[in-house]
KOLMIMAR-882414 format. One line per 10 residues: number of its first residue (from 1); their letters; for each residue x, y, z of C-alpha. Coordinates in nm, 3 decimals, always signed. Example, Ala and Ser with C-alpha at 12.3 -4.5 7.8 and 13.67 -1.06 7.14 Angstrom:
BEGIN
1) as) +1.230 -0.450 +0.780 | +1.367 -0.106 +0.714;
This chain:
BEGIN
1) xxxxxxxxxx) +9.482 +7.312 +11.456 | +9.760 +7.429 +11.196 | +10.051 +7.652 +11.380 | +10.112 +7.946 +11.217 | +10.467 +7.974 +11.123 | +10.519 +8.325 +11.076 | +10.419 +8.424 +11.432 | +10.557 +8.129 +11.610 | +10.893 +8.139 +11.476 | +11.160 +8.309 +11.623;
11) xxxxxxxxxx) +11.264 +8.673 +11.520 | +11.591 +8.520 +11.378 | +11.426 +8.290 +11.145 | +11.166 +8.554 +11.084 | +11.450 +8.796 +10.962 | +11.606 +8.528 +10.751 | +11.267 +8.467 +10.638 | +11.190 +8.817 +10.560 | +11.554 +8.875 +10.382 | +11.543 +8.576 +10.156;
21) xxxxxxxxxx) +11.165 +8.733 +10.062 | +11.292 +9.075 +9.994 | +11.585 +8.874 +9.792 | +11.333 +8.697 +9.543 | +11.151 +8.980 +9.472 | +11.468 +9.225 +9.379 | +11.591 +8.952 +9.155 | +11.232 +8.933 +9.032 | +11.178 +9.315 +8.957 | +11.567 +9.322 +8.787;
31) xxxxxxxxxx) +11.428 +9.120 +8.505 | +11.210 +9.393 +8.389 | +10.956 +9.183 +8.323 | +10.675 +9.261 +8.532 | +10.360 +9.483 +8.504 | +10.392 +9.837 +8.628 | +10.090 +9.755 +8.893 | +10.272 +9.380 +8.960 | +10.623 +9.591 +8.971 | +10.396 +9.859 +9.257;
41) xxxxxxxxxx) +10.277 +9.583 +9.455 | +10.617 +9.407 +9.466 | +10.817 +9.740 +9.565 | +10.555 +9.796 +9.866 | +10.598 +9.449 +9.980 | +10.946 +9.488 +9.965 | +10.931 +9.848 +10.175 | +10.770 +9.629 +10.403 | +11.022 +9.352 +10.426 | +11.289 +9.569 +10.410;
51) xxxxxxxxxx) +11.146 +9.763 +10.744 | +11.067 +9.435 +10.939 | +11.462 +9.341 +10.911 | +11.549 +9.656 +11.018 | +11.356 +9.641 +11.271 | +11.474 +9.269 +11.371 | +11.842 +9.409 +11.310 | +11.782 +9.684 +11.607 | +11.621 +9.467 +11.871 | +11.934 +9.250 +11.795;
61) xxxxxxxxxx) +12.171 +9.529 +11.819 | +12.022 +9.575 +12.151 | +12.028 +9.265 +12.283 | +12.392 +9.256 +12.228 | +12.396 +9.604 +12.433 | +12.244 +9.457 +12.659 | +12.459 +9.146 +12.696 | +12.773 +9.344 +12.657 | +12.702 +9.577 +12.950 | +12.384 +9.479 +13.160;
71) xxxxxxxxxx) +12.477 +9.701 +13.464 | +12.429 +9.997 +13.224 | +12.058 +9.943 +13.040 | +11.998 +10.303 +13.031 | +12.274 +10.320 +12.740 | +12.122 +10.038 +12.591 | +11.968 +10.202 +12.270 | +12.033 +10.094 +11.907 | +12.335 +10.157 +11.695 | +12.388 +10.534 +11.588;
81) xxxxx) +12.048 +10.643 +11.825 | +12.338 +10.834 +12.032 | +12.491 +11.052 +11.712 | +12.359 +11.375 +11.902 | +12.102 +11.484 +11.626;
């Protein structure tokens, strides 16, 4: 039975994965060159990549919280979640 890469690799590679993605299809949409429907398609995709690194990027930025202080996990929250909104 075939593995399925995207869900078994880890959320590193998955964000590298996910950034070199979103990479290819910016360089693809700067030529100018595709369809306005292709060009649609293409900028949801890229919505989506673009919120699964950011979402990657906060679980690490957490982890690090949590690494850097573990006796205090109730101040563990991402980056800029304690601006005071």
């Amino acid at each position: 039975m075939p593995k399925n890469d995207a869900l078994d690799a880890s959320p590193v590679a998955q964000f590298e994965q996910s950034l070199d993605e979103l990479e290819q299809l910016v360089e693809k949409m700067e030529q100018g060159e595709m369809s306005l429907e292709d060009s649609l398609a293409a900028y949801e995709r890229g919505v989506g990549l673009y919120r699964r690194c950011q979402g990657a990027l906060e679980q690490a930025e957490l982890r690090v919280r949590l690494l850097t202080d573990p006796e205090r996990p109730e101040d563990a929250q991402p980056f800029g979640a304690d601006d005071g909104a």
